[in-house]
C-alpha positions as CSV (number, residue, x, y, z in Angstrom):
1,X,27.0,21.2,24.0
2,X,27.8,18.2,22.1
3,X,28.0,18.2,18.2
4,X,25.4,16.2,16.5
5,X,26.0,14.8,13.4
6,X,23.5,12.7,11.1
7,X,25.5,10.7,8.5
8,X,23.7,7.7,7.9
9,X,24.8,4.2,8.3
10,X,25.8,1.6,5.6
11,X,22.6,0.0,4.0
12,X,22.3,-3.8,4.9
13,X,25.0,-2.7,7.9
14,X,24.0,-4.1,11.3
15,X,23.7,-1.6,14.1
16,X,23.6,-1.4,17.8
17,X,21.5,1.5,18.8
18,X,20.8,3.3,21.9
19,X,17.9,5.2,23.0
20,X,17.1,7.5,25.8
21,X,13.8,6.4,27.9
22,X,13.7,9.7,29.5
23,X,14.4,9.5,33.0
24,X,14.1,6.1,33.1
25,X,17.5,5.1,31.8
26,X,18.2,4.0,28.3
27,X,17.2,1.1,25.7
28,X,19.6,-1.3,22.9
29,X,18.2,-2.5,19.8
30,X,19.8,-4.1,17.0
31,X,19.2,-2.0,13.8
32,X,19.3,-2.4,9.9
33,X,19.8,0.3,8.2
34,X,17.9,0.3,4.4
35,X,19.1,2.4,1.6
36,X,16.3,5.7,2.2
37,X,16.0,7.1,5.5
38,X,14.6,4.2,7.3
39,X,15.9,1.0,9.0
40,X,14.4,-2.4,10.5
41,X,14.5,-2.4,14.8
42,X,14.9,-5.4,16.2
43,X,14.5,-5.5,20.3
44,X,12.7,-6.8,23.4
45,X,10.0,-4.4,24.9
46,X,7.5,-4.6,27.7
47,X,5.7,-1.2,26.8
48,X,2.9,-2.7,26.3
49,X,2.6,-4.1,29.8
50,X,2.5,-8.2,31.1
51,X,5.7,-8.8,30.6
52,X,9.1,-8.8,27.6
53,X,8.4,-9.2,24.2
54,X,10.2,-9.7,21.0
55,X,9.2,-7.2,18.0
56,X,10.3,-5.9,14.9
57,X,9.6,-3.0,13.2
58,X,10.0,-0.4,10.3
59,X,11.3,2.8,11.9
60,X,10.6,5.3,9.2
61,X,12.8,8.3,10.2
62,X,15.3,6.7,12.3
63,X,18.0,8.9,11.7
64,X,15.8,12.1,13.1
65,X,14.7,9.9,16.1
66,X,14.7,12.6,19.1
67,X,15.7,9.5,21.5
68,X,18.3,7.8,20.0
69,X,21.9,8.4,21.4
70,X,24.0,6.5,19.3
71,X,24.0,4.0,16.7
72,X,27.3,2.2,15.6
73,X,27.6,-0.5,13.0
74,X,28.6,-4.0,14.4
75,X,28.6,-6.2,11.3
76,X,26.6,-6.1,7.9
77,X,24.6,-8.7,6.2
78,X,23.3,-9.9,2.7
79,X,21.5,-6.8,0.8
80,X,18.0,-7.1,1.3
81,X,17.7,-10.1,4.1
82,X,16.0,-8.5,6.9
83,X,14.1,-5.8,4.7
């Protein structure tokens, strides 16, 4: 069995994540991490039928997320920009 670990990201860092969709394969977002336990998600989804969609969202626990695989920083930005 793999090792989990959850140490968190930099805040203001910016993140690729990936997440499991099941059996249906797997999901990349672009994350920002913020300084508690929560981070902004930025991504296309179509799960709410007719076609892509841009969204952002507050993910409150994302570092307890039962789907997400793997999130490594990729950058950083200003403190506070995307928050």
């Amino acid at each position: 069995m793999a090792q989990q670990t959850k140490e968190k990201a930099v805040a203001n860092a910016i993140c690729a994540g990936l997440f499991s969709r099941g059996g249906e394969g797997f999901h990349w977002t672009i994350i920002v991490p913020a300084p508690d336990e929560s981070a902004v998600v930025f991504h296309a989804t179509n799960n709410k039928g007719g076609g892509w969609f841009y969204e952002r969202k507050v993910h409150d626990r994302i570092y307890y997320s039962k789907t997400i695989c793997v999130l490594v920083q990729i950058g950083a930005c200003s403190r506070g920009r995307f928050l």
